[in-house]
C-alpha positions, 0 to 999 in steps of 0.5 A: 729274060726276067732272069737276066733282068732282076737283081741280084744276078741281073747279068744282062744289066751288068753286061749291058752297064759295062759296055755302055759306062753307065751305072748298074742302078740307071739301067735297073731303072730303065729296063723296070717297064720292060720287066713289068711287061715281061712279068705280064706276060707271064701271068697271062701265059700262066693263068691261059694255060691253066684255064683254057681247058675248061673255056674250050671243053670240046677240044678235051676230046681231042687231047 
């Protein structure tokens, strides 16, 4: 989804600029909250992964 959202590629933005006639940097604009959001969410998926392990050290028996 970030993929489709961010210039220069952004396809989603295009596509999205076309059906709706609007210009390509008005929706850049709007779908900016989105993004930060989207881009959140990764830190925190990216940063969890890489530490659940040692929050949970009874759990590496497990795996």
């Amino acid at each position: 989804m970030i993929h489709g959202l961010t210039p220069p590629l952004g396809i989603l933005v295009y596509v999205v600029s076309g059906i709706m006639r609007v210009p390509a940097g008005a929706v850049f604009r709007a779908v900016l909250p989105l993004l930060g959001v989207l881009l959140v969410a990764l830190a925190v998926l990216s940063l969890g992964a890489a530490a659940w392990p040692s929050l949970a050290p009874g759990l590496r028996a497990l795996f």
